[in-house]
N, C-alpha and C positions, 0 to 999 in steps of 0.2 A: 709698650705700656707706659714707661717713662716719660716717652716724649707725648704723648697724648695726656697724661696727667700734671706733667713738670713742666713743658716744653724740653725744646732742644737742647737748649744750655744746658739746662739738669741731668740730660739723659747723656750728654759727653763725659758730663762729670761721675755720674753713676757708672758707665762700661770703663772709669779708668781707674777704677778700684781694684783691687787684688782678692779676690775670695781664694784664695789657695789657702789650704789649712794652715800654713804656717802664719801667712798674712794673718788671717784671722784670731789664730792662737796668740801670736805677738800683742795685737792691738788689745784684745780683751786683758791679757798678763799687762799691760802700759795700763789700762785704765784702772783696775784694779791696785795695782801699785799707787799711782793719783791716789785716790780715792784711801787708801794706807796710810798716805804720807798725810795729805788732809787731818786724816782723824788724831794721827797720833800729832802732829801741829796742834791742833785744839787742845789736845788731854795737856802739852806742854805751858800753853797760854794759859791754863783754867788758874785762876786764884791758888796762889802756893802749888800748881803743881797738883793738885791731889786731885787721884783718880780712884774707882774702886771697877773692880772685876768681877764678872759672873762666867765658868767655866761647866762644862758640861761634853762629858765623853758620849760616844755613841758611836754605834755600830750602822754602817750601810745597808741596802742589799746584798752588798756583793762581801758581805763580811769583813769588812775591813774601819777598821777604829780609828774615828778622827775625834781631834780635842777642837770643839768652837771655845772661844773666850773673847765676849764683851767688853766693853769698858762704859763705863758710867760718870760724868764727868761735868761740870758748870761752864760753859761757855755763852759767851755774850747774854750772861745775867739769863740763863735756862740751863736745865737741867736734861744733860744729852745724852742719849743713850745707842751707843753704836755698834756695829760689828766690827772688831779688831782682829782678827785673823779665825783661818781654821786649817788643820795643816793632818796628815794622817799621822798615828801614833803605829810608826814601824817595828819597835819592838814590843814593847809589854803597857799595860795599861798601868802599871806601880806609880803610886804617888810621886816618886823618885827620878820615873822618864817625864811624868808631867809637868813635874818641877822644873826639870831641865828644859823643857822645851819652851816651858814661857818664861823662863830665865835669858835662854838664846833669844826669842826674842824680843825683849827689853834690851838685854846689850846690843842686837841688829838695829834698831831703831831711837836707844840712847833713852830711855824709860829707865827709873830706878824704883824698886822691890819700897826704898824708903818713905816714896809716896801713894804707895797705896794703902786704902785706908778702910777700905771692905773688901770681901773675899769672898763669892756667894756659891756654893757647890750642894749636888746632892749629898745624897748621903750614903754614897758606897764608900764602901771600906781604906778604898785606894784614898778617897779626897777627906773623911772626916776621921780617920784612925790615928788615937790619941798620942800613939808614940812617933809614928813614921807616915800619918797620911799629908795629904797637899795644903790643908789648913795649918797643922803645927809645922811644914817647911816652911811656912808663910808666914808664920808666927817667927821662928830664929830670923829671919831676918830684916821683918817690918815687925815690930814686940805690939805696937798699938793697932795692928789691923782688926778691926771688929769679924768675924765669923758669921755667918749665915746660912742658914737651909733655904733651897726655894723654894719658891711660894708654889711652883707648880707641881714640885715635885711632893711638897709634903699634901700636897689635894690629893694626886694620884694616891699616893697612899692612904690617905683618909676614905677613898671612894672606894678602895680597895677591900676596908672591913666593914664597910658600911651596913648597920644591919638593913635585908633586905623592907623591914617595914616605913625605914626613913628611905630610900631608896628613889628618888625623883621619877625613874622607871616604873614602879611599884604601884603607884597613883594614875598612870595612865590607863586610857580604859580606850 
Protein backbone atom coordinates (compact mmCIF):
# COMPACT_ATOMS: atom_id res chain seq x y z
CA UNK A 1 0.00 0.00 0.00
CA UNK A 2 2.89 2.23 0.68
CA UNK A 3 4.75 1.62 -2.12
CA UNK A 4 1.75 2.07 -4.43
CA UNK A 5 0.81 5.41 -2.81
CA UNK A 6 4.51 6.82 -1.52
CA UNK A 7 6.68 4.84 -3.90
CA UNK A 8 9.48 2.85 -3.01
CA UNK A 9 11.55 5.19 -1.07
CA UNK A 10 8.73 5.82 1.36
CA UNK A 11 7.72 2.38 1.71
CA UNK A 12 11.67 1.42 2.92
CA UNK A 13 11.40 4.21 5.21
CA UNK A 14 7.84 3.19 6.58
CA UNK A 15 8.92 -0.84 7.32
CA UNK A 16 12.08 0.63 9.20
CA UNK A 17 10.14 2.09 11.91
CA UNK A 18 9.51 0.25 15.15
CA UNK A 19 5.78 -0.02 16.11
CA UNK A 20 6.63 -2.22 19.33
CA UNK A 21 4.83 -0.62 22.17
CA UNK A 22 7.60 0.61 23.74
CA UNK A 23 8.96 2.30 20.46
CA UNK A 24 5.71 3.92 20.34
CA UNK A 25 5.20 4.73 23.96
CA UNK A 26 8.78 6.45 23.93
CA UNK A 27 8.09 8.54 20.97
CA UNK A 28 4.65 9.83 22.08
CA UNK A 29 6.43 10.40 26.00
CA UNK A 30 9.45 12.59 23.66
CA UNK A 31 6.83 14.55 21.88
CA UNK A 32 4.79 15.29 24.56
CA UNK A 33 7.67 16.27 26.69
CA UNK A 34 8.64 18.81 23.32
CA UNK A 35 5.65 20.15 23.31
CA UNK A 36 6.00 20.80 27.59
CA UNK A 37 9.08 22.38 27.28
CA UNK A 38 7.70 24.59 24.19
CA UNK A 39 4.95 25.81 26.39
CA UNK A 40 6.49 26.39 29.46
CA UNK A 41 9.59 28.34 27.30
CA UNK A 42 6.78 30.71 26.11
CA UNK A 43 4.92 31.34 29.73
CA UNK A 44 8.88 32.03 30.62
CA UNK A 45 9.48 34.81 27.64
CA UNK A 46 5.85 36.25 28.23
CA UNK A 47 6.41 40.03 29.51
CA UNK A 48 7.56 39.89 33.14
CA UNK A 49 7.09 36.34 33.37
CA UNK A 50 3.31 36.45 34.26
CA UNK A 51 1.25 33.65 33.79
CA UNK A 52 -2.20 32.62 35.19
CA UNK A 53 -3.73 29.08 35.75
CA UNK A 54 -6.96 27.36 35.24
CA UNK A 55 -7.03 23.77 37.21
CA UNK A 56 -9.74 21.44 37.13
CA UNK A 57 -9.93 17.81 38.94
CA UNK A 58 -11.97 14.97 37.49
CA UNK A 59 -12.80 11.63 37.58
CA UNK A 60 -12.25 9.09 34.51
CA UNK A 61 -14.14 6.17 33.60
CA UNK A 62 -12.03 3.92 35.22
CA UNK A 63 -12.42 6.15 38.53
CA UNK A 64 -9.44 7.43 38.89
CA UNK A 65 -8.75 11.41 39.57
CA UNK A 66 -6.50 13.37 37.47
CA UNK A 67 -5.78 17.38 38.04
CA UNK A 68 -5.51 19.07 34.13
CA UNK A 69 -4.12 22.71 34.71
CA UNK A 70 -3.71 25.29 32.02
CA UNK A 71 -1.77 28.27 31.69
CA UNK A 72 -2.83 31.39 30.09
CA UNK A 73 -0.07 33.56 29.08
CA UNK A 74 1.03 36.65 26.41
CA UNK A 75 3.22 35.56 23.89
CA UNK A 76 4.45 37.11 20.69
CA UNK A 77 1.89 40.19 21.39
CA UNK A 78 -1.36 37.22 21.73
CA UNK A 79 -2.83 35.95 24.26
CA UNK A 80 -2.22 31.98 24.52
CA UNK A 81 -3.96 29.68 26.13
CA UNK A 82 -2.52 26.04 26.52
CA UNK A 83 -2.44 22.77 28.11
CA UNK A 84 0.31 22.59 30.81
CA UNK A 85 0.23 19.21 32.09
CA UNK A 86 -2.29 16.52 33.51
CA UNK A 87 -0.99 14.01 35.92
CA UNK A 88 -3.42 11.48 38.28
CA UNK A 89 -4.08 12.55 41.84
CA UNK A 90 -2.76 9.23 43.75
CA UNK A 91 -3.87 10.01 46.98
CA UNK A 92 -6.63 12.25 47.95
CA UNK A 93 -8.13 15.11 46.05
CA UNK A 94 -7.39 17.76 49.32
CA UNK A 95 -6.50 21.26 48.28
CA UNK A 96 -3.09 20.37 50.13
CA UNK A 97 -2.21 17.14 47.48
CA UNK A 98 -3.10 19.72 44.66
CA UNK A 99 -1.16 22.29 45.98
CA UNK A 100 1.82 20.00 46.04
CA UNK A 101 1.58 18.71 42.98
CA UNK A 102 1.48 21.83 40.93
CA UNK A 103 4.01 23.16 43.37
CA UNK A 104 6.29 19.87 42.01
CA UNK A 105 5.61 20.96 39.19
CA UNK A 106 6.74 24.55 38.85
CA UNK A 107 10.06 23.38 40.79
CA UNK A 108 10.30 20.35 37.66
CA UNK A 109 10.25 22.90 35.10
CA UNK A 110 11.70 26.14 37.12
CA UNK A 111 7.98 28.24 37.18
CA UNK A 112 7.62 30.36 40.20
CA UNK A 113 4.11 30.57 42.49
CA UNK A 114 5.38 34.62 42.34
CA UNK A 115 4.31 35.00 38.79
CA UNK A 116 1.11 33.96 38.76
CA UNK A 117 -1.38 36.22 38.68
CA UNK A 118 -4.87 34.41 38.23
CA UNK A 119 -5.90 31.22 39.55
CA UNK A 120 -9.24 29.82 37.94
CA UNK A 121 -10.96 26.69 39.74
CA UNK A 122 -14.37 25.45 40.39
CA UNK A 123 -15.95 25.65 43.15
CA UNK A 124 -15.52 22.49 45.20
CA UNK A 125 -14.68 22.60 48.52
CA UNK A 126 -10.97 21.13 48.01
CA UNK A 127 -10.13 24.41 45.51
CA UNK A 128 -12.30 27.57 46.89
CA UNK A 129 -12.34 26.58 50.93
CA UNK A 130 -11.66 29.75 52.72
CA UNK A 131 -9.14 28.47 55.38
CA UNK A 132 -7.40 25.37 53.59
CA UNK A 133 -8.58 25.30 49.92
CA UNK A 134 -6.14 25.64 46.63
CA UNK A 135 -6.99 29.39 46.15
CA UNK A 136 -6.00 30.61 49.78
CA UNK A 137 -2.61 28.08 49.28
CA UNK A 138 -2.30 30.18 46.27
CA UNK A 139 -2.96 33.24 47.96
CA UNK A 140 0.12 32.58 50.97
CA UNK A 141 2.24 32.44 48.54
CA UNK A 142 1.50 34.61 45.34
CA UNK A 143 -0.74 37.50 48.00
CA UNK A 144 -1.76 39.36 44.57
CA UNK A 145 -3.13 36.36 42.44
CA UNK A 146 -6.66 37.33 41.48
CA UNK A 147 -9.33 34.14 42.15
CA UNK A 148 -11.80 33.00 39.84
CA UNK A 149 -14.82 30.79 39.23
CA UNK A 150 -15.28 29.34 35.79
CA UNK A 151 -17.09 30.38 33.44
CA UNK A 152 -18.29 26.91 32.60
CA UNK A 153 -18.60 25.65 35.67
CA UNK A 154 -20.75 28.34 37.10
CA UNK A 155 -23.26 27.80 33.51
CA UNK A 156 -23.47 24.21 34.63
CA UNK A 157 -24.68 25.37 37.78
CA UNK A 158 -26.94 28.09 36.50
CA UNK A 159 -28.58 25.34 34.21
CA UNK A 160 -28.75 23.41 36.91
CA UNK A 161 -31.72 25.57 38.78
CA UNK A 162 -32.90 26.80 36.03
CA UNK A 163 -36.62 27.17 36.13
CA UNK A 164 -38.09 24.93 33.79
CA UNK A 165 -40.22 27.92 32.04
CA UNK A 166 -36.78 29.65 31.05
CA UNK A 167 -35.63 26.33 30.10
CA UNK A 168 -34.17 26.63 26.14
CA UNK A 169 -35.59 22.77 26.18
CA UNK A 170 -38.94 23.90 27.32
CA UNK A 171 -39.56 26.11 24.01
CA UNK A 172 -38.99 23.20 21.78
CA UNK A 173 -42.00 21.71 20.17
Amino acid sequence: MAELILRKEAEKKLAAVSLLNNTVQRKISNMANDIKNQVVQQIKLSPFGLFAIQLDESTDVASCSKLMVYACYVHNEEIKEEFLFCVPLEATTKAKDIFDVVSNFFDEVDLKWENVIGCCTDVAPAMLGTRSGFQTLVKKVSPNVKSTHCMLHRHALAVRTLPSSLSPLSHRR
